[in-house]
N, C-alpha and C positions, 0 to 999 in steps of 0.2 A: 492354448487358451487365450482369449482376447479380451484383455482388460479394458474394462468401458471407460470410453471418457468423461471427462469433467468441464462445464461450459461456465468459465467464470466472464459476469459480466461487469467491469468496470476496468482501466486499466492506469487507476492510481496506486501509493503504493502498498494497499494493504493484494488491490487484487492482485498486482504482478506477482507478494512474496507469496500466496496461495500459489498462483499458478508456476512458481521457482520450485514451490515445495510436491507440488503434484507432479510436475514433469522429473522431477529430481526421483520420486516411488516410481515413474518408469507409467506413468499415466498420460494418457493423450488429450491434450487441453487445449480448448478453445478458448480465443479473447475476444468478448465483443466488449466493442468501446466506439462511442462516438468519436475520438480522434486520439491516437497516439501522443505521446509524452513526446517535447522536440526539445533541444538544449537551445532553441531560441525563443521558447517561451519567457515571456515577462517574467521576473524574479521575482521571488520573495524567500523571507523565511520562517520555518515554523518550527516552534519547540514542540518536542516528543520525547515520552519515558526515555531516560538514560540506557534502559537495559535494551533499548533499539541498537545499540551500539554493538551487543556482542552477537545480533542477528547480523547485523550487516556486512559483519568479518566473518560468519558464515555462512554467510551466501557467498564470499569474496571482495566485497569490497570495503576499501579503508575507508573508515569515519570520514578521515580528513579530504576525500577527495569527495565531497557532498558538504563539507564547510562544516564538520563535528570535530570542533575542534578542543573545547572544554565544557566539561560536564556544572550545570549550575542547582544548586541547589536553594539558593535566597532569590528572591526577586521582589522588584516595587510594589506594591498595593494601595488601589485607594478605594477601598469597599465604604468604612464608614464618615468621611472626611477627605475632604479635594486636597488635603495633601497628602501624598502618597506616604508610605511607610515601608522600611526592609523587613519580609519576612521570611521564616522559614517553611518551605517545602519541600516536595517530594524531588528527587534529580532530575533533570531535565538537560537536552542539548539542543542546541538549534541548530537545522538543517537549511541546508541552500535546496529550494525547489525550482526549476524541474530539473537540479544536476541529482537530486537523489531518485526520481523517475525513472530519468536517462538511463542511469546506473544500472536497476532493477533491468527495465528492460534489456541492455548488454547483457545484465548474468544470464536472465532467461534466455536469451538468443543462442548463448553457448551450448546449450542442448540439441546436439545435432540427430542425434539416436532417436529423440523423439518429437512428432507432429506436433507443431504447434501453430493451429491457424489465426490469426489475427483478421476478424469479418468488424464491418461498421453498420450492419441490422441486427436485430432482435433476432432469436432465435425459433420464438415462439410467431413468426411472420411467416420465415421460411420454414417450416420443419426441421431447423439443422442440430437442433438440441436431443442427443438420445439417451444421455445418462444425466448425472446429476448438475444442478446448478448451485453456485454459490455467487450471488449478489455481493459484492463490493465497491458498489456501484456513490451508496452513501445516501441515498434514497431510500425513505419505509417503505416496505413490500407490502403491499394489500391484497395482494391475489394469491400468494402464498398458503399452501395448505401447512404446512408446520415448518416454525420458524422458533432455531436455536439463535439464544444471547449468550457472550458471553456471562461472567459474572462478575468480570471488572475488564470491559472494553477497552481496547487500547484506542488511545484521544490522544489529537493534536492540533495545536491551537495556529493560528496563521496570522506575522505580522505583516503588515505593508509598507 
């Protein structure tokens, strides 16, 4: 029997863990992306839910080697007044980008058993899309005939 593929289009890192997790059920997934993640990309970093942290040791890779290295839970504010205040939030860790990219794409690479192409066109140009698509692209979809939201989206904020 031939299990159809999946064409994820974006290849930051919500789309790689989609496509870590489809190639992982033994599904054949395409990555379109206008250009791959490089460990010479300009730096930054972004805070992300805390509980990103037990994804990414199972996918394989250690927190610490993507720059997770403590979990915060207080941080500065200055919503009502130019001096900022400590307050209390939800956890959060900061990540080094594009070493957590990088990363993502190594684990998926490891997937020898199954096809994974990495194309830099639209699918919908070449006819190369023949099963389902999932946009992780970070862009709203308007062309779209039915579109699932989470109901509490995973967000991360990016400092410079």
């Amino acid at each position: 029997m031939d299990v159809p593929g999946v064409t994820v289009i974006g290849a930051g890192p919500v789309g790689l863990i989609a496509a870590f997790r489809l190639a992982r059920a033994g599904r054949k997934v395409t990555i379109i992306a206008r250009r791959l993640p490089a460990a010479d990309d300009p730096p930054r970093v972004d805070a992300a839910p805390a509980a990103l942290l037990a994804l990414l040791v199972e996918l394989g890779i250690h927190p610490a080697s993507v720059g997770a290295i403590e979990v915060f839970t207080r941080r500065f504010a200055a919503w009502s007044s130019g001096v900022p205040a400590l307050i209390d939030g939800p956890a959060t860790v900061h990540l080094e980008r594009p070493a957590l990219d990088v990363a993502l794409l190594g684990a998926l690479r490891r997937f020898d058993h199954v096809a994974i192409e990495i194309r830099r066109w639209l699918p919908a140009r070449d006819g190369a899309c023949t099963g389902a698509i999932i946009d992780a692209s970070g862009r709203a979809a308007v062309t779209a005939t039915r579109r699932i939201r989470p109901d509490r989206p995973w967000a991360a904020r990016t400092f410079w």
